[in-house]
PDB file with one MODEL, atoms N, CA, C and O in Angstrom:
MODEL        1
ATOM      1  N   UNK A   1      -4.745   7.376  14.967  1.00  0.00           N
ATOM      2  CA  UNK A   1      -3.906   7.278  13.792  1.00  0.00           C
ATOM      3  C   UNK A   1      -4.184   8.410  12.816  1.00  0.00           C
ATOM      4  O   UNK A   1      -3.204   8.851  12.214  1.00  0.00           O
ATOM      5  N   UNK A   2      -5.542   9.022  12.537  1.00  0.00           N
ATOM      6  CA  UNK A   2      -5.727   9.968  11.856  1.00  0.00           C
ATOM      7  C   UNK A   2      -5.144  11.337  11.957  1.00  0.00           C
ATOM      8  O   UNK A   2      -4.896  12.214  11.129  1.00  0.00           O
ATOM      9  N   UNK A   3      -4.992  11.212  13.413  1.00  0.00           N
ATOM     10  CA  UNK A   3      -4.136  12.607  13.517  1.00  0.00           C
ATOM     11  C   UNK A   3      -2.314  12.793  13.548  1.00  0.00           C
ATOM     12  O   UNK A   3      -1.575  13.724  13.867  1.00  0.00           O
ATOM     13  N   UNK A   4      -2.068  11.302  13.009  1.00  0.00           N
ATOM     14  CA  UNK A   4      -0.779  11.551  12.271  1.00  0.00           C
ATOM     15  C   UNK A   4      -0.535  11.902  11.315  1.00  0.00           C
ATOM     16  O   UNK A   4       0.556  12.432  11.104  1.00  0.00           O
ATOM     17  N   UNK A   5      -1.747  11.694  10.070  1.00  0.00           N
ATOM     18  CA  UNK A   5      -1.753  11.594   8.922  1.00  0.00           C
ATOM     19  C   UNK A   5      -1.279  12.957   8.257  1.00  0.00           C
ATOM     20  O   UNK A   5      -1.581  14.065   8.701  1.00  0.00           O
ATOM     21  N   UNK A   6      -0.534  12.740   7.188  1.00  0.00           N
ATOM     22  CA  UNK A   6      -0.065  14.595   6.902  1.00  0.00           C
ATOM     23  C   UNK A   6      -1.078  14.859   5.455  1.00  0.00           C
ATOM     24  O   UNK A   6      -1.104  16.043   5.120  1.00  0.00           O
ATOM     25  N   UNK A   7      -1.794  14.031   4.687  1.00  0.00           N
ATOM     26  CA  UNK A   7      -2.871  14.436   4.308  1.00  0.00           C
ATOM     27  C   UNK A   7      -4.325  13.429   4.489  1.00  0.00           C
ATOM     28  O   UNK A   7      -4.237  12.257   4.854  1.00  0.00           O
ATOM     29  N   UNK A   8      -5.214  13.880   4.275  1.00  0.00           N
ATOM     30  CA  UNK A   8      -6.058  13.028   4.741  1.00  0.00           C
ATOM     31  C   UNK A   8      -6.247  11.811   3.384  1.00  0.00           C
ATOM     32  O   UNK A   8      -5.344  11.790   2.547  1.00  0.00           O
ATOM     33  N   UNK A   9      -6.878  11.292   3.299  1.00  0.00           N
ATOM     34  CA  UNK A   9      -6.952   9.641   2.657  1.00  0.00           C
ATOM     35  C   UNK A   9      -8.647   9.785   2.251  1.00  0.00           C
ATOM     36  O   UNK A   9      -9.499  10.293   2.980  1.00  0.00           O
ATOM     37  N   UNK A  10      -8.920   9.061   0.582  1.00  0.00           N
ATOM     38  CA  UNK A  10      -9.554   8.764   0.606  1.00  0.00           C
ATOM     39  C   UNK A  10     -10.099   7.254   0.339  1.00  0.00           C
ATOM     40  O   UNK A  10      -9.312   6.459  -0.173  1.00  0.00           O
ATOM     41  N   UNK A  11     -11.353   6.850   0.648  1.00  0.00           N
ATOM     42  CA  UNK A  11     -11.964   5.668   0.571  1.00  0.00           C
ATOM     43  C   UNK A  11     -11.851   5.213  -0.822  1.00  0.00           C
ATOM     44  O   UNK A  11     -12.698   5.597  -1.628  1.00  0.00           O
ATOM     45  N   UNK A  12     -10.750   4.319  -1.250  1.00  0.00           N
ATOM     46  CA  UNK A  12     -10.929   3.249  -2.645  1.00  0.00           C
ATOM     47  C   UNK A  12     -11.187   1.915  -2.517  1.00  0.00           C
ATOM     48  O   UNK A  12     -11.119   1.346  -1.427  1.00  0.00           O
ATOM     49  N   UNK A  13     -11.481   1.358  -3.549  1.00  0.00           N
ATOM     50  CA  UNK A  13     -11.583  -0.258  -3.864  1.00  0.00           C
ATOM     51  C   UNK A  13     -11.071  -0.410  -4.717  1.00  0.00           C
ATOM     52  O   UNK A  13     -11.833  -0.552  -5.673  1.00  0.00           O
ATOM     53  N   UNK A  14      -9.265  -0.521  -5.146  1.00  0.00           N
ATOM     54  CA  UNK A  14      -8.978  -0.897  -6.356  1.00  0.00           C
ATOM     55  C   UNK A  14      -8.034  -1.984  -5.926  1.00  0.00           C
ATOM     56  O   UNK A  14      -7.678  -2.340  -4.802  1.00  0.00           O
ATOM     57  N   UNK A  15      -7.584  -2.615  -7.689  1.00  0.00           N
ATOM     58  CA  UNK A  15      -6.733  -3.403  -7.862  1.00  0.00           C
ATOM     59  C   UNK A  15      -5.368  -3.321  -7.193  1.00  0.00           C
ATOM     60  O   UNK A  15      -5.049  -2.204  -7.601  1.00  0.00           O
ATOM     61  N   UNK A  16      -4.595  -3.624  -6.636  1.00  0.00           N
ATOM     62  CA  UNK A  16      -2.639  -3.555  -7.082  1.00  0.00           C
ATOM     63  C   UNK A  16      -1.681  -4.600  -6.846  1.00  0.00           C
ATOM     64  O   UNK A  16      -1.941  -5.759  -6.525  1.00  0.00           O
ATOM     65  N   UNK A  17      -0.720  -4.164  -7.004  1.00  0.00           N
ATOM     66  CA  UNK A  17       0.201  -5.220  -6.847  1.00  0.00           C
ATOM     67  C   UNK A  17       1.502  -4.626  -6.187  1.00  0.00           C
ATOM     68  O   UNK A  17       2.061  -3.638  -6.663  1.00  0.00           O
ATOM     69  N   UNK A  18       2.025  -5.394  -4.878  1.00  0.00           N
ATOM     70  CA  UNK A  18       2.922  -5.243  -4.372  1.00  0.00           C
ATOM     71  C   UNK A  18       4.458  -5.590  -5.167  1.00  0.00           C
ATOM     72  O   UNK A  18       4.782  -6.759  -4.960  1.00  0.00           O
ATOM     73  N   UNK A  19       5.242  -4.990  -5.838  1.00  0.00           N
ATOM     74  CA  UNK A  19       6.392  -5.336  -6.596  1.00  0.00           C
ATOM     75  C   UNK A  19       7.616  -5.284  -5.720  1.00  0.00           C
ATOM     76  O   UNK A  19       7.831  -4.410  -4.881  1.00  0.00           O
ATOM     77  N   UNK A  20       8.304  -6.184  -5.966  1.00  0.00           N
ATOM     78  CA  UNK A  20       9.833  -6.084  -4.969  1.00  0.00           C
ATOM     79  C   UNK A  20      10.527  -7.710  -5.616  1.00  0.00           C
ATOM     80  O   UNK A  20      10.111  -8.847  -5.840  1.00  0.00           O
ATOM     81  N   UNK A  21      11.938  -6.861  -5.728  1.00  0.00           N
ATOM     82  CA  UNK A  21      12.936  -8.258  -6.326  1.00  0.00           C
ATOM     83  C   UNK A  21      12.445  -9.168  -6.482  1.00  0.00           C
ATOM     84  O   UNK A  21      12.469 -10.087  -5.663  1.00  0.00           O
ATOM     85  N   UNK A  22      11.719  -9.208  -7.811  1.00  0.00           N
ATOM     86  CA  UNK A  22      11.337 -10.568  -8.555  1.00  0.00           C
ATOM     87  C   UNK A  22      10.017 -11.047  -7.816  1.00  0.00           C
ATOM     88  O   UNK A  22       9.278 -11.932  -8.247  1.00  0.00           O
ATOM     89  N   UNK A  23       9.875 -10.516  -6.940  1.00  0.00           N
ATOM     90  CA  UNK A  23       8.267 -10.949  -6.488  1.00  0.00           C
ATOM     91  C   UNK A  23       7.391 -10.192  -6.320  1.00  0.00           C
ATOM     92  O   UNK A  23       7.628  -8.985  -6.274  1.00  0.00           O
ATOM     93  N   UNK A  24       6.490 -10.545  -6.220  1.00  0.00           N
ATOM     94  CA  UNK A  24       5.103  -9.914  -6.804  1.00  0.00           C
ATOM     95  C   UNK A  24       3.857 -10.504  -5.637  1.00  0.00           C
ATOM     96  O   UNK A  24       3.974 -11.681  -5.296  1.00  0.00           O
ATOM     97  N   UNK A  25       2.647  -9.660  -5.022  1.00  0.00           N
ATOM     98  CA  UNK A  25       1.654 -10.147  -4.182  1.00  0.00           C
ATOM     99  C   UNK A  25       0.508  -9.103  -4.615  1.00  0.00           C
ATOM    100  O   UNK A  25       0.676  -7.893  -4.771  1.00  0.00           O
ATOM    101  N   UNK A  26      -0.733  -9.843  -4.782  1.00  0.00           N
ATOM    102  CA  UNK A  26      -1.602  -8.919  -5.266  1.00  0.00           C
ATOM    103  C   UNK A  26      -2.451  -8.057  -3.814  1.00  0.00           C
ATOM    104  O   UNK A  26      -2.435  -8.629  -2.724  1.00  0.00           O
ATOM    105  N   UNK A  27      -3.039  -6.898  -3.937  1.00  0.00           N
ATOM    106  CA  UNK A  27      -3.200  -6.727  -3.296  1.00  0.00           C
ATOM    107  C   UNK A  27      -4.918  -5.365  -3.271  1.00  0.00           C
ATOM    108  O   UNK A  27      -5.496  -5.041  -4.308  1.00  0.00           O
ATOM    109  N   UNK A  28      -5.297  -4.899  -1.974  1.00  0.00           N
ATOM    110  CA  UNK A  28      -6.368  -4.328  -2.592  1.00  0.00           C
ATOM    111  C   UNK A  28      -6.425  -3.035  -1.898  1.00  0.00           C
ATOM    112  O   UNK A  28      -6.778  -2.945  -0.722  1.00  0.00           O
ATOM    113  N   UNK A  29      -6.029  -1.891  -2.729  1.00  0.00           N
ATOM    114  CA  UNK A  29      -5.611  -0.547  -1.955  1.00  0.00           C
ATOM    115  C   UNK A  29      -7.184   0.103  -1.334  1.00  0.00           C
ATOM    116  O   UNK A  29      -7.988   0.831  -1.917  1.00  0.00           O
ATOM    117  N   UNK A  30      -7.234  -0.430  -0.054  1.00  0.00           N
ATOM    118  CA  UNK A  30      -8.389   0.202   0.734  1.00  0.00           C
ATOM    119  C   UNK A  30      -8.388   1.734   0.736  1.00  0.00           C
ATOM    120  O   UNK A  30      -9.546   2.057   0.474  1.00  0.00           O
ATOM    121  N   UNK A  31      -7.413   3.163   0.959  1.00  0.00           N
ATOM    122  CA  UNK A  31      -7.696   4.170   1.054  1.00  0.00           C
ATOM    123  C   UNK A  31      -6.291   4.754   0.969  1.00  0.00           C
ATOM    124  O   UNK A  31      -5.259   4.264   1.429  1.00  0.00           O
ATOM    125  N   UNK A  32      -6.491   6.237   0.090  1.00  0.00           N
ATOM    126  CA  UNK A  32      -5.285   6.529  -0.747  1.00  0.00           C
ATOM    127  C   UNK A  32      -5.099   8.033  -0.293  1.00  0.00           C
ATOM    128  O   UNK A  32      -6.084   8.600   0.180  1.00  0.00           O
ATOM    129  N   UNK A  33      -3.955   8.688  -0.402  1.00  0.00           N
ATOM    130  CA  UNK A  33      -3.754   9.611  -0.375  1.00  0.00           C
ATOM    131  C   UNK A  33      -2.560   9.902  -1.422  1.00  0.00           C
ATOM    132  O   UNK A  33      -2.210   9.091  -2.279  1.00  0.00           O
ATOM    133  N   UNK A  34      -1.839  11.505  -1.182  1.00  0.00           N
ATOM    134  CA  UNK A  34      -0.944  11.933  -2.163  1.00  0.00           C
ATOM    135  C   UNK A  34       0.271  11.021  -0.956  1.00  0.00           C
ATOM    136  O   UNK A  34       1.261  10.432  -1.390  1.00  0.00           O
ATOM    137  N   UNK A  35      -0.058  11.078   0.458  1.00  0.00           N
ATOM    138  CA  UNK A  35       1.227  10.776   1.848  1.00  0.00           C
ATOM    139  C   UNK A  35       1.340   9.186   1.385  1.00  0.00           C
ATOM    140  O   UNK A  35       2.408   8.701   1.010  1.00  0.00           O
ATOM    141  N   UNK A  36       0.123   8.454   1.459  1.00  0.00           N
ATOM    142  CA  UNK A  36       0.399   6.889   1.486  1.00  0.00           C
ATOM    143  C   UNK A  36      -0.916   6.017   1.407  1.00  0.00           C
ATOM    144  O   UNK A  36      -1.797   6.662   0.838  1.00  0.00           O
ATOM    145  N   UNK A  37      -1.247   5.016   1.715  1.00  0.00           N
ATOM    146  CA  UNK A  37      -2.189   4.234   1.424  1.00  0.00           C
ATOM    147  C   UNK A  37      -2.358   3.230   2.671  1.00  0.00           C
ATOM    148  O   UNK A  37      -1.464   3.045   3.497  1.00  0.00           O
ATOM    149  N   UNK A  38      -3.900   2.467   2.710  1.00  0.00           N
ATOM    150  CA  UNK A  38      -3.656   1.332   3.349  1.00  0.00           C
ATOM    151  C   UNK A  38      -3.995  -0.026   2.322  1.00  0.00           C
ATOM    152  O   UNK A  38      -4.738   0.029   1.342  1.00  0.00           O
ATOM    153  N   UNK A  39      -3.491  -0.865   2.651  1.00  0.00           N
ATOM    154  CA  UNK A  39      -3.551  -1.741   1.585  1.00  0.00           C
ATOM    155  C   UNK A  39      -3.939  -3.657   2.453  1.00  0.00           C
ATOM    156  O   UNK A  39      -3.122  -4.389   3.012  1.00  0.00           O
ATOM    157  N   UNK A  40      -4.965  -3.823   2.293  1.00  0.00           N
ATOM    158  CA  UNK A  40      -5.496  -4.991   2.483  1.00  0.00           C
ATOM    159  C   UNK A  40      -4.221  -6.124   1.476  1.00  0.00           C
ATOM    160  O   UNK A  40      -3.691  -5.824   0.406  1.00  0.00           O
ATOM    161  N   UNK A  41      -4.068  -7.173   2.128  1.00  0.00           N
ATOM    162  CA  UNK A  41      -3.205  -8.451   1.681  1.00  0.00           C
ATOM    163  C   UNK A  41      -4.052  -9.773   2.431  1.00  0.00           C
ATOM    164  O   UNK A  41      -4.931  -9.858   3.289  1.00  0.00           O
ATOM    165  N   UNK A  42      -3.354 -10.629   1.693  1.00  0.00           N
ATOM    166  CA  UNK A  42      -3.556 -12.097   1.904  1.00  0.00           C
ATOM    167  C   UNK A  42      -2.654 -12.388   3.362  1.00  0.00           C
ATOM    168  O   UNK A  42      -3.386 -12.765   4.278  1.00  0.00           O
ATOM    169  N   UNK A  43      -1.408 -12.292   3.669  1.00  0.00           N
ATOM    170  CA  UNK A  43      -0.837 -11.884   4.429  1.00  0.00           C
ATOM    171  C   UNK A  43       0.514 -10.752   4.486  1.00  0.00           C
ATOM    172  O   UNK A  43       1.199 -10.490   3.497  1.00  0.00           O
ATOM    173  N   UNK A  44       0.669 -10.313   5.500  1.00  0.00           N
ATOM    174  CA  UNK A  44       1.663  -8.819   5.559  1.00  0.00           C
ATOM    175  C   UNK A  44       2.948  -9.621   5.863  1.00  0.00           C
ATOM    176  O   UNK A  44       4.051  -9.079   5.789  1.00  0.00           O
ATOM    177  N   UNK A  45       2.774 -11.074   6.247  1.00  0.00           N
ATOM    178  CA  UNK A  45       4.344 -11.721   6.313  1.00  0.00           C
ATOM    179  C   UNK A  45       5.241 -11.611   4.823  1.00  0.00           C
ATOM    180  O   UNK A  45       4.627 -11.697   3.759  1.00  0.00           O
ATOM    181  N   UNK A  46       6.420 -11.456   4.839  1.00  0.00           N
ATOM    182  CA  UNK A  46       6.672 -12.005   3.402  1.00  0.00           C
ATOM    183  C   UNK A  46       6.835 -10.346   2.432  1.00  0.00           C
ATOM    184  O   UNK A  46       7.385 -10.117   1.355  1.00  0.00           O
ATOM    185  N   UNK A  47       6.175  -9.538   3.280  1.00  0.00           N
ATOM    186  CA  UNK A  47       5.984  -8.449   2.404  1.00  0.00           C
ATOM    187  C   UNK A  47       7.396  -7.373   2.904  1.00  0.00           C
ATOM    188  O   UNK A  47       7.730  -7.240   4.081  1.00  0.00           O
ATOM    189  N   UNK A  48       7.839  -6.932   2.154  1.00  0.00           N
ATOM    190  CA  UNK A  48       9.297  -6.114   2.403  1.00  0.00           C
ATOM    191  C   UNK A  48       9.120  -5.115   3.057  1.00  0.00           C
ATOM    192  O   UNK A  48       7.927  -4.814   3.091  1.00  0.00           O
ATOM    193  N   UNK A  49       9.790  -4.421   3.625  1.00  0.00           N
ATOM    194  CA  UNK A  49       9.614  -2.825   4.157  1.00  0.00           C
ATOM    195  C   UNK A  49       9.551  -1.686   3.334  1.00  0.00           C
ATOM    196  O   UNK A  49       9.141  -0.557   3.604  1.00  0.00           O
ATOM    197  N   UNK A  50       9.995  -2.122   2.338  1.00  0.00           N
ATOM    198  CA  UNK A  50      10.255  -1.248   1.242  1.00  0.00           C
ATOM    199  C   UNK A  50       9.340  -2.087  -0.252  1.00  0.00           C
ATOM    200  O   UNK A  50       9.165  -3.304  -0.191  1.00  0.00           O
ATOM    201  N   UNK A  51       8.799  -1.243  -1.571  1.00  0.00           N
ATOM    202  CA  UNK A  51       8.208  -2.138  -2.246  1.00  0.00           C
ATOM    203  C   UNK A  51       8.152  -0.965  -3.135  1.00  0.00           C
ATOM    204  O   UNK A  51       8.406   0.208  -2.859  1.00  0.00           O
ATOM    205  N   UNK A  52       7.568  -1.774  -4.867  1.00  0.00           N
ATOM    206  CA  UNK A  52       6.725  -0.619  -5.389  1.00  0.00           C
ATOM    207  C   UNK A  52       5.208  -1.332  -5.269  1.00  0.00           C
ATOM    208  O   UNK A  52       4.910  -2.504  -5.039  1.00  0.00           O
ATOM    209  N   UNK A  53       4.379  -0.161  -5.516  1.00  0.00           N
ATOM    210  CA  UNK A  53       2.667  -0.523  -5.377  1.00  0.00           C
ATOM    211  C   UNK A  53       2.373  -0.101  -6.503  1.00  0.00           C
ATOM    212  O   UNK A  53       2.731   1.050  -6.752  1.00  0.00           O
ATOM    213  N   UNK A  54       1.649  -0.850  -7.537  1.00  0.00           N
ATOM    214  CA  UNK A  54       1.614  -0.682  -9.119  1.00  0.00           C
ATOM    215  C   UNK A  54       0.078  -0.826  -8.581  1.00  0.00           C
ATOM    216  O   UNK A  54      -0.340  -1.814  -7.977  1.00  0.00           O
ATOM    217  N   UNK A  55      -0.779   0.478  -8.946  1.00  0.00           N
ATOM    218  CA  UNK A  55      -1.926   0.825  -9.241  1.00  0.00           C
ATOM    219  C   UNK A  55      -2.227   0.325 -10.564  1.00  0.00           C
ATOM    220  O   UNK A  55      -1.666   0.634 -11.615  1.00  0.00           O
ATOM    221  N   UNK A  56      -3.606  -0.846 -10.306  1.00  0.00           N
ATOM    222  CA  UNK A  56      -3.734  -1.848 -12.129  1.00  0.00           C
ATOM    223  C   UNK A  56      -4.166  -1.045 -12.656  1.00  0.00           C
ATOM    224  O   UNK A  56      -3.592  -0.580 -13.641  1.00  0.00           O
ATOM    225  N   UNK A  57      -5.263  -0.593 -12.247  1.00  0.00           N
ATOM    226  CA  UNK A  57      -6.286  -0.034 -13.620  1.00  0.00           C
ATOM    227  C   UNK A  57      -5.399   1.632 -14.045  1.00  0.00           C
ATOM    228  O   UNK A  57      -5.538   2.026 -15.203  1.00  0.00           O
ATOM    229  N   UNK A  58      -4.594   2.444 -13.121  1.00  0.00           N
ATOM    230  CA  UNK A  58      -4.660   3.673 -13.690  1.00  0.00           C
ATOM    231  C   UNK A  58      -2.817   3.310 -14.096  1.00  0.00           C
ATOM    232  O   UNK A  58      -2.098   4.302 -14.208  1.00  0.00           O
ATOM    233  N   UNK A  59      -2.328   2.248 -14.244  1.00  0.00           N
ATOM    234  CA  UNK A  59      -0.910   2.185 -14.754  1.00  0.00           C
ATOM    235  C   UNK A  59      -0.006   2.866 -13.982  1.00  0.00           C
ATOM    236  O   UNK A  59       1.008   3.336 -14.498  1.00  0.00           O
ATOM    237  N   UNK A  60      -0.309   3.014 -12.471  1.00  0.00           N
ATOM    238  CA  UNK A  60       1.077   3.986 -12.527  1.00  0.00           C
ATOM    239  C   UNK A  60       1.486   3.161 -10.775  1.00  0.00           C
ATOM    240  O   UNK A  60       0.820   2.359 -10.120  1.00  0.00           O
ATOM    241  N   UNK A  61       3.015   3.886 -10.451  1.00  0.00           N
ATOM    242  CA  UNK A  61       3.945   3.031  -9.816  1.00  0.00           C
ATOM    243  C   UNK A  61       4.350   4.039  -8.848  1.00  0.00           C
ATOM    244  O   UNK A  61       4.727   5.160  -9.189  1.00  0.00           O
ATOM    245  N   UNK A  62       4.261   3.574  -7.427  1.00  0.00           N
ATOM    246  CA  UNK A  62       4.652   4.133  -6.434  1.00  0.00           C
ATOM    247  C   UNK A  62       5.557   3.722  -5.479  1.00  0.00           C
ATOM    248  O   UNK A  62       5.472   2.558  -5.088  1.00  0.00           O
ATOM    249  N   UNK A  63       6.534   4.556  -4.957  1.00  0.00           N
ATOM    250  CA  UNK A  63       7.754   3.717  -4.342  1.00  0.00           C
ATOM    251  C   UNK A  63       6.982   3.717  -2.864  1.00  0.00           C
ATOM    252  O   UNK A  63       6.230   4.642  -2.557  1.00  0.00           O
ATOM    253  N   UNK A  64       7.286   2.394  -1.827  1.00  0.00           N
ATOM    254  CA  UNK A  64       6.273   2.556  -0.551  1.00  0.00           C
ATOM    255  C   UNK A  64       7.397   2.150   0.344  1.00  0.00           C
ATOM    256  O   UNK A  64       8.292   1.520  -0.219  1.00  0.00           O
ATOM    257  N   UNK A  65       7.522   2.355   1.484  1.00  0.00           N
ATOM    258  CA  UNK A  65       7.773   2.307   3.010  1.00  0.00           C
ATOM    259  C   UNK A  65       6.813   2.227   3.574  1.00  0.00           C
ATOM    260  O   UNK A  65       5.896   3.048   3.527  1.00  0.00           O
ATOM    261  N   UNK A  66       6.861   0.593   4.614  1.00  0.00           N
ATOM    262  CA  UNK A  66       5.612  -0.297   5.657  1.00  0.00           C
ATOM    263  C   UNK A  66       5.990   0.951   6.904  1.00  0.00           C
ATOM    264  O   UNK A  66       7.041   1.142   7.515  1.00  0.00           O
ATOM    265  N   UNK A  67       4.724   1.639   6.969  1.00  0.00           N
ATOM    266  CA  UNK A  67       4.570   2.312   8.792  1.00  0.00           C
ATOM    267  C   UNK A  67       4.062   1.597   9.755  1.00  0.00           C
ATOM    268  O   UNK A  67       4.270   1.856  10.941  1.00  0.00           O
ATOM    269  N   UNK A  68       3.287   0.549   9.314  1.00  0.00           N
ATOM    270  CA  UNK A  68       2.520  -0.464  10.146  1.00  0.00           C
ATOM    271  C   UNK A  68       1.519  -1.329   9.421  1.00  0.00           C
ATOM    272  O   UNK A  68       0.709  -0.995   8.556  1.00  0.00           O
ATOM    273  N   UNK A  69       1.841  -2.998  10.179  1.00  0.00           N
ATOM    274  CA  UNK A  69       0.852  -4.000   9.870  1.00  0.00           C
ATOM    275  C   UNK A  69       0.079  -4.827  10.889  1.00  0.00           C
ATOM    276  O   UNK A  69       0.361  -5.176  12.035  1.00  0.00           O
ATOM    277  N   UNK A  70      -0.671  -4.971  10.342  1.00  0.00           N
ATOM    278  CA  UNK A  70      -2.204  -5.259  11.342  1.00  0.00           C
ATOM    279  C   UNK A  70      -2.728  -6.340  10.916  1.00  0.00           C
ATOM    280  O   UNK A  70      -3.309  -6.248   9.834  1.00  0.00           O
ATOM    281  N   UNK A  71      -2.711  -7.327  11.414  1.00  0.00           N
ATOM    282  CA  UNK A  71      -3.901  -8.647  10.683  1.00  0.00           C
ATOM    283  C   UNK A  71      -3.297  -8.795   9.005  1.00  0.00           C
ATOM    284  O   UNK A  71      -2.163  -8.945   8.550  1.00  0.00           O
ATOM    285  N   UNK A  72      -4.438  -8.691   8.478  1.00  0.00           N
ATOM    286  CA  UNK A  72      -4.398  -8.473   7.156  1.00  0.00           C
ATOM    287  C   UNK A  72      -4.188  -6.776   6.476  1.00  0.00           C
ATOM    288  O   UNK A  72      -4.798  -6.580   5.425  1.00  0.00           O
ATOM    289  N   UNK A  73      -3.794  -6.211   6.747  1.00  0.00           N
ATOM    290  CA  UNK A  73      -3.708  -4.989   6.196  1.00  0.00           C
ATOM    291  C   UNK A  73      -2.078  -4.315   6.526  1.00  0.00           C
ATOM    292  O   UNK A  73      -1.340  -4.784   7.392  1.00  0.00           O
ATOM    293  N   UNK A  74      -1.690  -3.046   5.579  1.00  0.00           N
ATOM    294  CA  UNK A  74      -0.588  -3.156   6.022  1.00  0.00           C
ATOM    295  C   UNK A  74      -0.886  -1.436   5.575  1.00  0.00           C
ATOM    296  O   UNK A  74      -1.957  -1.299   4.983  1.00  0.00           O
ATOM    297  N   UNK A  75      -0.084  -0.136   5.783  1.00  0.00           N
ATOM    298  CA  UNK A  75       0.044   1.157   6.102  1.00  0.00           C
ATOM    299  C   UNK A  75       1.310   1.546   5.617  1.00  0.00           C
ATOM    300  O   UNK A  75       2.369   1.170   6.119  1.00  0.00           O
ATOM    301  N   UNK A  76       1.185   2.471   4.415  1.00  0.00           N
ATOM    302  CA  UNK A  76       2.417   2.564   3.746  1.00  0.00           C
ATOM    303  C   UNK A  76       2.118   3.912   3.426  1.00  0.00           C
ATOM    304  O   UNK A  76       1.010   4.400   3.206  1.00  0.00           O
ATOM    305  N   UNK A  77       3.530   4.606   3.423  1.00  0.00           N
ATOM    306  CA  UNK A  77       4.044   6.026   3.329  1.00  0.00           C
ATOM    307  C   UNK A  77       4.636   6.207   1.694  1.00  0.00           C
ATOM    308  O   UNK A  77       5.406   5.302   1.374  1.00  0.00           O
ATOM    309  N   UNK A  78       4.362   7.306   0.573  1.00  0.00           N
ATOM    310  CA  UNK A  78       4.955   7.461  -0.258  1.00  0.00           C
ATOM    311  C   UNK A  78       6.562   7.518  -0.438  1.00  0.00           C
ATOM    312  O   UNK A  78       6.863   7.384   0.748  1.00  0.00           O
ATOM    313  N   UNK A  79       7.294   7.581  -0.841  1.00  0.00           N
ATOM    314  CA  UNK A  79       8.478   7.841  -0.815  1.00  0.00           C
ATOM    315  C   UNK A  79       8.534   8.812  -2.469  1.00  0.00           C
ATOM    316  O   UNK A  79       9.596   9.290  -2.868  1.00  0.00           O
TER     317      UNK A  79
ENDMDL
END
């Protein structure tokens, strides 16, 4: 998988929240880049293909597209 990646990712532990029409799932952005993120969940059912990912602590909002979900974790591309 790493050698798809178009930049490399680094290792976080923060807050976020998955946003999409009126619903909301919290969530915990395991490793980040400028391309996309992976993001640990409660479950990846339920979760849209499309979303915003509201980073808590630094306030800011990213539009996401799901590339792939796994167990509990799910692989999302910037838009």
């Amino acid at each position: 998988m790493d050698g798809q990646r178009i930049a490399s990712r680094r290792r976080v532990l923060k807050a976020g929240s998955i946003k999409f029409g009126g619903g909301a799932f919290e969530c915990t952005i395991r490793n980040i880049s400028d391309a996309g993120a992976a993001l640990q969940v409660t479950t990846p059912l339920y979760i849209p293909d499309r979303f915003t990912l509201v980073l808590e602590n630094e306030q800011q909002k990213r539009a996401c597209r799901v590339i792939w979900r796994r167990q509990k974790r799910i692989g999302v591309t910037f838009d």
